[in-house]
C-alpha positions, 0 to 999 in steps of 0.5 A, spaced: 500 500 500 502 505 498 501 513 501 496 515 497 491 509 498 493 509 505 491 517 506 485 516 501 483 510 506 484 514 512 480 520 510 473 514 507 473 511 514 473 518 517 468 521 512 464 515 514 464 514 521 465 507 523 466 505 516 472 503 514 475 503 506 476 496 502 480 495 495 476 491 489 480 489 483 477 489 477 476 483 472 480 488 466 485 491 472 481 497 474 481 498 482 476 501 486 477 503 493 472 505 498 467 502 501 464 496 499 458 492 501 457 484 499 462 485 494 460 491 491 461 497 491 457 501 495 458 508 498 464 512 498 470 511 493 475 512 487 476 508 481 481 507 476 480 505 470 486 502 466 485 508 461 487 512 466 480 514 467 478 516 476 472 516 477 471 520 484 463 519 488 458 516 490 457 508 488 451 503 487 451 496 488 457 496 484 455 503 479 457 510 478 452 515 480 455 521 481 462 524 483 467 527 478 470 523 473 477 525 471 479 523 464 486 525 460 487 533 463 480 534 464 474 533 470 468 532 469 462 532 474 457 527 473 451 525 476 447 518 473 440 523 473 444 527 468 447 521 464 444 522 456 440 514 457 437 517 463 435 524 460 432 520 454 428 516 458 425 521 463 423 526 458 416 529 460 411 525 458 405 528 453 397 527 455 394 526 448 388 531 449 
């Protein structure tokens, strides 16, 4: 474990009281670290993606919802309701009249 992980663990466990920070290593070699619920994760945490890509936020059962997103130079907030999928599928509904 290098410093950077521990301090990123120290401060997860301190954001979330009595919650303490896991790793999961993911099938194509990304890692997430933050908390972590039945194997999932689920709160809190960062990912790192093999891109290079950080994912910085809030987790789902295993699914990014909101954080920031850092990709090459660039940082982008992100939050699932504003995701394009999710904008098509919640467009108002018209009643015919």
């Amino acid at each position: 474990m290098n410093v950077r992980t521990v301090s990123l663990w120290i401060a997860m466990a301190c954001m979330a009281g009595h919650a303490a920070a896991d790793t999961l290593t993911r099938a194509d070699g990304g890692r997430y670290v933050g908390q972590v619920v039945s194997g999932k994760a689920d709160g809190q945490g960062v990912e790192t993606r093999p891109d290079g890509t950080i994912l910085k936020g809030r987790f789902a059962q295993d699914a990014f919802v909101e954080g920031t997103m850092r990709s090459g130079g660039w940082v982008v907030p992100f939050s699932a309701c504003h995701s394009p999928s999710a904008s098509a599928s919640a467009a108002p509904q018209v009643a015919d009249r």
